[in-house]
FIRO-824994 format. One line per field, with one value per residue (C-alpha): residue in three letters; residue number from 0; x, y negated, z. Coordinates in steps of 0.2 Angstrom, whole numbers, plus 5000, padded with zeros to 4 digits. Each point is the difference from the previous one (the first is absolute). Example, Ala and Ser with C-alpha at 12.3 -4.5 7.8 and 13.67 -1.06 7.14 Angstrom:
// residues 2
residuo (ALA|SER)
num (0|1)
u (5062|5006)
v (5022|4983)
w (5039|4997)
***
This chain:
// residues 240
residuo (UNK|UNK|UNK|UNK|UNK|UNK|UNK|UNK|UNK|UNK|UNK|UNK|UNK|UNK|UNK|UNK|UNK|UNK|UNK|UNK|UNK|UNK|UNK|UNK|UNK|UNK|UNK|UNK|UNK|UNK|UNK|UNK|UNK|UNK|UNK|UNK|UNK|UNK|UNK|UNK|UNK|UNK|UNK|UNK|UNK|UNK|UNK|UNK|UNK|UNK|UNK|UNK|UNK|UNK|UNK|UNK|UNK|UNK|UNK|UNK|UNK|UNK|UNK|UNK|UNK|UNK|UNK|UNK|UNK|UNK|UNK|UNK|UNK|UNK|UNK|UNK|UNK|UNK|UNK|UNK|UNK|UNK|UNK|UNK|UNK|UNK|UNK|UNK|UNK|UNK|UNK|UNK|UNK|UNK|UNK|UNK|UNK|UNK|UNK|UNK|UNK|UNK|UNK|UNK|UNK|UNK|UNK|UNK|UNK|UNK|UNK|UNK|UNK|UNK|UNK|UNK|UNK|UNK|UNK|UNK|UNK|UNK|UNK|UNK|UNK|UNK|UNK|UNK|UNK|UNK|UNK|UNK|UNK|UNK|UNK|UNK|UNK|UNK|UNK|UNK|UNK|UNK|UNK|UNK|UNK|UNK|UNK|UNK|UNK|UNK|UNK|UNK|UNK|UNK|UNK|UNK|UNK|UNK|UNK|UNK|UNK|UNK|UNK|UNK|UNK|UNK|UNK|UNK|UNK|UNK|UNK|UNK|UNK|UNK|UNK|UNK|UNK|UNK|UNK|UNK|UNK|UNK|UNK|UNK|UNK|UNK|UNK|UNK|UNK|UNK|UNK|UNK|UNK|UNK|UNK|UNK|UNK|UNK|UNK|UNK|UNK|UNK|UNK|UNK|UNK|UNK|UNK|UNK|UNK|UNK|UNK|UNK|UNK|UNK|UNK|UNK|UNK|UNK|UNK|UNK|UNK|UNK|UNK|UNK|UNK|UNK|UNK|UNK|UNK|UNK|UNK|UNK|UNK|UNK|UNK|UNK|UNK|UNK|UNK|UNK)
num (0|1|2|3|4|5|6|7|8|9|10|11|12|13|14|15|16|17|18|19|20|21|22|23|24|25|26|27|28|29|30|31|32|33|34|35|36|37|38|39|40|41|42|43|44|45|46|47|48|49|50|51|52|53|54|55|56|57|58|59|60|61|62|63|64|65|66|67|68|69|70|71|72|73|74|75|76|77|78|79|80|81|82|83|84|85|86|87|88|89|90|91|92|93|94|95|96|97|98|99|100|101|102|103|104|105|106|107|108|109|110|111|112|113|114|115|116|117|118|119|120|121|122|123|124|125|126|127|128|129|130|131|132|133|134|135|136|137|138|139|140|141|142|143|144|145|146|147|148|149|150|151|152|153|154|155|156|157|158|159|160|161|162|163|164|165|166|167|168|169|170|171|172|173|174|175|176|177|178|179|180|181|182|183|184|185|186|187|188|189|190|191|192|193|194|195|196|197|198|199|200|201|202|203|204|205|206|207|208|209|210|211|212|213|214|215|216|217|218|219|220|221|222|223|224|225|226|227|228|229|230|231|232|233|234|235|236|237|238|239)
u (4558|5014|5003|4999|5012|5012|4999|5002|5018|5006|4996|5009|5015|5000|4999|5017|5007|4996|5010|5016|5000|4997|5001|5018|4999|4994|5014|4990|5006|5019|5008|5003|5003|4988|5007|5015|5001|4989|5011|5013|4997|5003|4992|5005|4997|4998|4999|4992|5002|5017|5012|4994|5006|4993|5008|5017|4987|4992|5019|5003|4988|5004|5017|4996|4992|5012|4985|5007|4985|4995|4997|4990|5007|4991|5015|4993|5003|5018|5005|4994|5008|5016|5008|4988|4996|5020|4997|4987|5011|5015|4991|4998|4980|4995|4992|4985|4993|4983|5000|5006|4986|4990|4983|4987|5006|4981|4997|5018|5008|5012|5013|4998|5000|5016|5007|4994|5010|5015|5001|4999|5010|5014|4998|5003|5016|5006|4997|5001|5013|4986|4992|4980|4997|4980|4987|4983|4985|4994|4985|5002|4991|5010|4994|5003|5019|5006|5005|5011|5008|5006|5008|5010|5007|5001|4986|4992|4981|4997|4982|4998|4988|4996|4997|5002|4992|5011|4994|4983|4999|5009|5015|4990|4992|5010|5013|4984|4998|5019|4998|4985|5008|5015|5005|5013|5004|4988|5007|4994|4997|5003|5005|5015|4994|4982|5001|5014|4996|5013|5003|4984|4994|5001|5000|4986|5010|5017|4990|4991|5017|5006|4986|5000|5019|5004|4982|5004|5017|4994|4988|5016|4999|5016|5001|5007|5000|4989|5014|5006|4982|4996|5017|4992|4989|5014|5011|5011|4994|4998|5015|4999)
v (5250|5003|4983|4993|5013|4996|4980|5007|5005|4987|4987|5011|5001|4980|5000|5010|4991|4982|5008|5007|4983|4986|5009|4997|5017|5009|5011|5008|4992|4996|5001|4985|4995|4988|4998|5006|5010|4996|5001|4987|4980|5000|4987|5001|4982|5001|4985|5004|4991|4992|4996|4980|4984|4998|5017|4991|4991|5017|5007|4984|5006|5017|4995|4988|5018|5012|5007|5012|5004|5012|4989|5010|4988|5000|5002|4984|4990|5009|4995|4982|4998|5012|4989|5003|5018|5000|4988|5013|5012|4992|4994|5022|4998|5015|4999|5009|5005|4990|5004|4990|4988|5004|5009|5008|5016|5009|5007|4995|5017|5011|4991|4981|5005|5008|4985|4989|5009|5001|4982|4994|5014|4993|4982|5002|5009|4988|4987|5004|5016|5008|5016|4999|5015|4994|4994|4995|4997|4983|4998|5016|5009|5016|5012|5014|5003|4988|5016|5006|4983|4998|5017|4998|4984|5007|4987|5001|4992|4988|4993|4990|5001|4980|4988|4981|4997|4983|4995|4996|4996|4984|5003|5002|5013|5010|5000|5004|5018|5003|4997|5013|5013|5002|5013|5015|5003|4989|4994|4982|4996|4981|4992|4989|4997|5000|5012|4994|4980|4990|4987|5009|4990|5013|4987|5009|5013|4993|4991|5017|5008|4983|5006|5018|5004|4993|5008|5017|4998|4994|5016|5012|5005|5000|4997|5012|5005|5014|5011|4996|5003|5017|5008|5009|5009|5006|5014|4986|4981|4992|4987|4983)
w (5302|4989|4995|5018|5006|4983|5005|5019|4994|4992|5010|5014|4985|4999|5017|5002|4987|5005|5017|4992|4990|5015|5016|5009|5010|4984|4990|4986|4985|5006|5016|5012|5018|5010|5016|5010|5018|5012|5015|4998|5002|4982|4984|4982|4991|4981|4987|4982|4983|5003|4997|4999|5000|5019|5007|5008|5009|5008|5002|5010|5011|5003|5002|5014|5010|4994|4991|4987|4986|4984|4985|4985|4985|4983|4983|4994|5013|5003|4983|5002|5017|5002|5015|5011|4998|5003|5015|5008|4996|5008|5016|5005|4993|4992|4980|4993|4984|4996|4982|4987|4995|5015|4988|5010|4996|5002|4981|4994|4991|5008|4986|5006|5017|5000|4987|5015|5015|4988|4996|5016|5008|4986|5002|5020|4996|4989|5011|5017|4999|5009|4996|5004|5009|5007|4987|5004|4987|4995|5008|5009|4986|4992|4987|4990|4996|5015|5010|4984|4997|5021|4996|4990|5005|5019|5006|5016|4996|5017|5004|5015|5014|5004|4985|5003|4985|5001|4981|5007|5018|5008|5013|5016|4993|4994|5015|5009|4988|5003|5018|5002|4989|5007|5008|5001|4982|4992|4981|4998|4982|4996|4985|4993|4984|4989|4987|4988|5002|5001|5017|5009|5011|5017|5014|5009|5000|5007|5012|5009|4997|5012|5011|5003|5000|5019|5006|4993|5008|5018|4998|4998|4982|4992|4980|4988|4983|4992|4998|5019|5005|4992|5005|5014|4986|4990|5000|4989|5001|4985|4996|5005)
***
Protein backbone atom coordinates (compact mmCIF):
# COMPACT_ATOMS: atom_id res chain seq x y z
CA UNK A 1 0.00 0.00 0.00
CA UNK A 2 2.89 2.17 0.65
CA UNK A 3 4.48 1.81 -2.65
CA UNK A 4 1.22 2.24 -4.55
CA UNK A 5 0.41 5.41 -2.60
CA UNK A 6 4.34 6.65 -2.95
CA UNK A 7 3.92 5.95 -7.06
CA UNK A 8 0.33 7.64 -6.50
CA UNK A 9 2.34 11.00 -5.62
CA UNK A 10 4.43 11.16 -8.15
CA UNK A 11 2.63 10.48 -10.84
CA UNK A 12 0.22 13.31 -9.55
CA UNK A 13 3.82 15.39 -9.09
CA UNK A 14 4.62 14.81 -12.94
CA UNK A 15 1.35 15.48 -13.67
CA UNK A 16 1.76 19.14 -12.01
CA UNK A 17 4.82 19.44 -13.50
CA UNK A 18 4.19 18.42 -17.11
CA UNK A 19 1.31 21.34 -16.51
CA UNK A 20 3.42 24.19 -15.29
CA UNK A 21 5.82 23.24 -18.16
CA UNK A 22 3.24 22.96 -21.36
CA UNK A 23 -0.01 24.12 -20.21
CA UNK A 24 -0.63 28.05 -21.49
CA UNK A 25 -3.03 28.91 -18.53
CA UNK A 26 -0.56 27.29 -16.00
CA UNK A 27 1.71 29.86 -13.96
CA UNK A 28 3.68 27.44 -11.72
CA UNK A 29 7.12 27.43 -12.84
CA UNK A 30 7.10 31.18 -14.22
CA UNK A 31 4.53 33.58 -14.73
CA UNK A 32 2.74 34.26 -18.32
CA UNK A 33 -0.30 35.58 -19.88
CA UNK A 34 -2.54 33.40 -22.45
CA UNK A 35 -5.22 35.57 -23.55
CA UNK A 36 -6.27 39.19 -22.99
CA UNK A 37 -9.99 40.62 -21.78
CA UNK A 38 -12.75 38.90 -22.72
CA UNK A 39 -14.94 41.92 -23.36
CA UNK A 40 -13.65 43.87 -26.13
CA UNK A 41 -13.67 42.69 -30.03
CA UNK A 42 -9.93 42.41 -29.51
CA UNK A 43 -7.10 39.53 -31.28
CA UNK A 44 -3.27 39.61 -30.56
CA UNK A 45 -1.27 38.07 -33.60
CA UNK A 46 2.21 36.59 -32.60
CA UNK A 47 4.95 35.38 -35.23
CA UNK A 48 7.87 33.01 -33.53
CA UNK A 49 11.34 32.12 -34.66
CA UNK A 50 12.11 35.28 -36.77
CA UNK A 51 13.44 37.22 -37.71
CA UNK A 52 13.84 35.45 -41.45
CA UNK A 53 14.56 35.96 -44.66
CA UNK A 54 10.56 35.57 -45.68
CA UNK A 55 9.39 38.13 -42.69
CA UNK A 56 9.07 41.37 -45.31
CA UNK A 57 6.71 39.05 -47.10
CA UNK A 58 4.44 38.58 -43.74
CA UNK A 59 4.75 42.43 -42.96
CA UNK A 60 3.57 43.13 -46.52
CA UNK A 61 0.66 41.63 -45.35
CA UNK A 62 -0.16 42.97 -42.26
CA UNK A 63 0.51 46.29 -43.89
CA UNK A 64 -1.95 45.84 -46.56
CA UNK A 65 -4.85 45.38 -43.22
CA UNK A 66 -3.45 47.75 -40.95
CA UNK A 67 -2.82 44.64 -38.85
CA UNK A 68 -0.19 45.73 -36.16
CA UNK A 69 1.51 42.29 -34.67
CA UNK A 70 3.99 40.87 -31.62
CA UNK A 71 6.96 39.14 -32.98
CA UNK A 72 8.97 36.76 -30.33
CA UNK A 73 12.57 36.96 -32.31
CA UNK A 74 15.27 34.47 -31.53
CA UNK A 75 19.20 36.46 -30.76
CA UNK A 76 20.42 34.20 -33.48
CA UNK A 77 18.31 35.19 -35.98
CA UNK A 78 18.62 38.99 -34.94
CA UNK A 79 22.21 39.05 -35.30
CA UNK A 80 22.01 37.39 -38.79
CA UNK A 81 19.33 39.72 -39.95
CA UNK A 82 19.42 43.26 -38.12
CA UNK A 83 17.52 45.09 -41.04
CA UNK A 84 14.67 43.50 -40.53
CA UNK A 85 14.26 43.28 -36.88
CA UNK A 86 14.73 47.31 -37.54
CA UNK A 87 12.01 46.95 -40.30
CA UNK A 88 9.54 45.31 -37.73
CA UNK A 89 10.44 47.67 -35.45
CA UNK A 90 10.07 50.73 -37.66
CA UNK A 91 6.65 49.58 -39.23
CA UNK A 92 5.00 50.24 -35.12
CA UNK A 93 5.30 46.03 -34.60
CA UNK A 94 6.09 45.16 -31.31
CA UNK A 95 9.50 42.61 -30.55
CA UNK A 96 9.63 39.74 -28.23
CA UNK A 97 12.28 37.65 -26.59
CA UNK A 98 12.29 33.91 -27.88
CA UNK A 99 15.64 33.02 -26.51
CA UNK A 100 18.73 33.21 -28.14
CA UNK A 101 19.23 29.88 -29.97
CA UNK A 102 15.64 28.87 -29.41
CA UNK A 103 16.68 25.40 -26.82
CA UNK A 104 13.96 23.66 -25.33
CA UNK A 105 14.55 25.06 -22.07
CA UNK A 106 12.85 21.97 -19.98
CA UNK A 107 16.06 20.50 -17.83
CA UNK A 108 18.42 23.50 -19.06
CA UNK A 109 20.03 25.26 -15.60
CA UNK A 110 18.93 28.22 -14.17
CA UNK A 111 22.53 29.76 -15.71
CA UNK A 112 21.73 28.90 -19.47
CA UNK A 113 18.39 29.99 -19.27
CA UNK A 114 19.07 33.33 -17.98
CA UNK A 115 22.31 33.56 -20.63
CA UNK A 116 19.50 32.80 -23.19
CA UNK A 117 16.92 35.74 -22.23
CA UNK A 118 19.99 37.95 -21.91
CA UNK A 119 21.51 37.43 -25.37
CA UNK A 120 18.54 37.80 -27.08
CA UNK A 121 17.18 40.56 -24.87
CA UNK A 122 20.85 42.38 -26.04
CA UNK A 123 20.83 41.39 -29.63
CA UNK A 124 17.06 42.99 -30.05
CA UNK A 125 18.50 46.21 -28.51
CA UNK A 126 21.35 46.38 -30.53
CA UNK A 127 19.28 45.89 -33.45
CA UNK A 128 16.15 47.12 -33.38
CA UNK A 129 16.59 50.03 -30.55
CA UNK A 130 13.86 48.09 -29.00
CA UNK A 131 13.77 47.06 -25.50
CA UNK A 132 11.86 43.42 -25.23
CA UNK A 133 9.54 43.86 -22.58
CA UNK A 134 7.27 40.17 -23.50
CA UNK A 135 9.15 36.68 -23.86
CA UNK A 136 7.56 33.57 -24.59
CA UNK A 137 9.35 29.94 -24.37
CA UNK A 138 10.33 27.95 -27.36
CA UNK A 139 8.14 25.46 -27.56
CA UNK A 140 6.10 26.83 -24.86
CA UNK A 141 7.99 24.78 -22.52
CA UNK A 142 9.53 26.73 -19.35
CA UNK A 143 11.38 25.42 -16.31
CA UNK A 144 13.09 25.84 -13.19
CA UNK A 145 14.73 29.30 -13.08
CA UNK A 146 12.56 30.96 -16.06
CA UNK A 147 10.50 32.86 -13.33
CA UNK A 148 14.02 34.42 -11.96
CA UNK A 149 15.53 35.15 -15.31
CA UNK A 150 11.97 37.27 -16.61
CA UNK A 151 12.62 39.22 -13.38
CA UNK A 152 15.13 40.42 -13.76
CA UNK A 153 15.05 41.62 -17.24
CA UNK A 154 11.37 42.93 -16.53
CA UNK A 155 9.72 40.28 -18.91
CA UNK A 156 6.23 39.46 -19.11
CA UNK A 157 6.12 35.38 -20.02
CA UNK A 158 3.11 35.34 -22.87
CA UNK A 159 1.48 31.90 -24.04
CA UNK A 160 -1.23 31.93 -26.37
CA UNK A 161 -4.52 30.46 -26.52
CA UNK A 162 -4.88 29.21 -30.39
CA UNK A 163 -1.86 27.49 -32.05
CA UNK A 164 -1.92 27.36 -35.89
CA UNK A 165 0.55 24.87 -35.85
CA UNK A 166 1.58 26.57 -39.45
CA UNK A 167 4.87 24.18 -39.65
CA UNK A 168 2.74 21.22 -40.13
CA UNK A 169 -0.59 21.89 -41.57
CA UNK A 170 -1.08 23.43 -45.14
CA UNK A 171 -2.81 27.07 -45.48
CA UNK A 172 -6.60 26.06 -45.42
CA UNK A 173 -5.99 24.55 -42.50
CA UNK A 174 -4.63 26.52 -40.62
CA UNK A 175 -6.64 29.65 -41.46
CA UNK A 176 -9.53 27.31 -40.58
CA UNK A 177 -7.77 26.85 -36.60
CA UNK A 178 -7.36 30.75 -36.51
CA UNK A 179 -10.87 31.15 -37.75
CA UNK A 180 -12.45 28.92 -34.99
CA UNK A 181 -10.25 30.37 -32.14
CA UNK A 182 -10.77 33.65 -32.44
CA UNK A 183 -12.34 35.32 -30.27
CA UNK A 184 -12.23 38.40 -27.77
CA UNK A 185 -8.67 38.46 -26.47
CA UNK A 186 -7.47 35.37 -28.12
CA UNK A 187 -3.46 35.41 -28.71
CA UNK A 188 -2.79 33.53 -31.98
CA UNK A 189 0.50 31.88 -32.06
CA UNK A 190 2.09 31.67 -35.77
CA UNK A 191 5.34 31.59 -36.85
CA UNK A 192 7.82 33.64 -39.17
CA UNK A 193 10.61 31.59 -39.10
CA UNK A 194 11.72 27.63 -38.21
CA UNK A 195 13.89 27.65 -35.46
CA UNK A 196 17.21 29.35 -36.50
CA UNK A 197 17.02 28.15 -40.43
CA UNK A 198 17.90 30.32 -42.72
CA UNK A 199 15.29 31.29 -45.84
CA UNK A 200 12.41 28.99 -44.01
CA UNK A 201 10.24 28.00 -46.26
CA UNK A 202 6.63 29.69 -44.30
CA UNK A 203 4.30 29.93 -47.33
CA UNK A 204 1.57 27.94 -45.72
CA UNK A 205 1.91 30.36 -43.38
CA UNK A 206 1.72 33.66 -45.30
CA UNK A 207 -1.00 32.04 -47.36
CA UNK A 208 -3.61 31.38 -44.09
CA UNK A 209 -2.39 34.78 -42.82
CA UNK A 210 -3.81 35.99 -46.72
CA UNK A 211 -6.80 34.00 -45.71
CA UNK A 212 -7.87 34.88 -42.21
CA UNK A 213 -7.03 38.51 -41.94
CA UNK A 214 -10.15 40.11 -44.01
CA UNK A 215 -12.55 37.30 -42.22
CA UNK A 216 -11.50 38.26 -38.84
CA UNK A 217 -11.99 41.74 -39.82
CA UNK A 218 -15.45 41.36 -41.64
CA UNK A 219 -16.19 39.55 -38.13
CA UNK A 220 -15.32 42.84 -36.04
CA UNK A 221 -12.09 41.88 -34.46
CA UNK A 222 -9.71 44.46 -34.52
CA UNK A 223 -5.81 43.70 -34.39
CA UNK A 224 -3.47 44.80 -31.81
CA UNK A 225 -0.27 44.05 -30.30
CA UNK A 226 0.11 41.93 -26.92
CA UNK A 227 1.07 44.97 -25.09
CA UNK A 228 -2.04 46.81 -26.65
CA UNK A 229 -4.13 43.84 -25.82
CA UNK A 230 -3.27 43.31 -22.06
CA UNK A 231 -3.46 46.99 -21.22
CA UNK A 232 -6.89 46.58 -19.64
CA UNK A 233 -5.19 43.92 -17.15
CA UNK A 234 -2.64 46.33 -16.01
CA UNK A 235 -2.40 48.99 -13.52
CA UNK A 236 0.66 49.96 -16.05
CA UNK A 237 0.71 48.32 -19.78
CA UNK A 238 3.77 46.80 -20.73
CA UNK A 239 5.61 49.07 -23.55
CA UNK A 240 5.05 48.49 -26.85
Amino acid sequence: MLMAAVAGGVCAAAGVLACGVRQPSCTLLAPSVHRGPRDCPSIALTFDDGPSESTPRLLELLELYRAPATFFQCGANVRRLPHIARRIAAAGHEIGNHTDSHPLLALRSPGVIREELRRAQHAIEDAADSTPRLFRAPYGARWFGLRAAQREFHLTGVMWSVLGRDWKWPAPRIAQIVERGAANGAIICLHDGRELHAAPDIRATLEAVRRFLPVLLERGFQFQTVSQLLCPMYPVCPRT
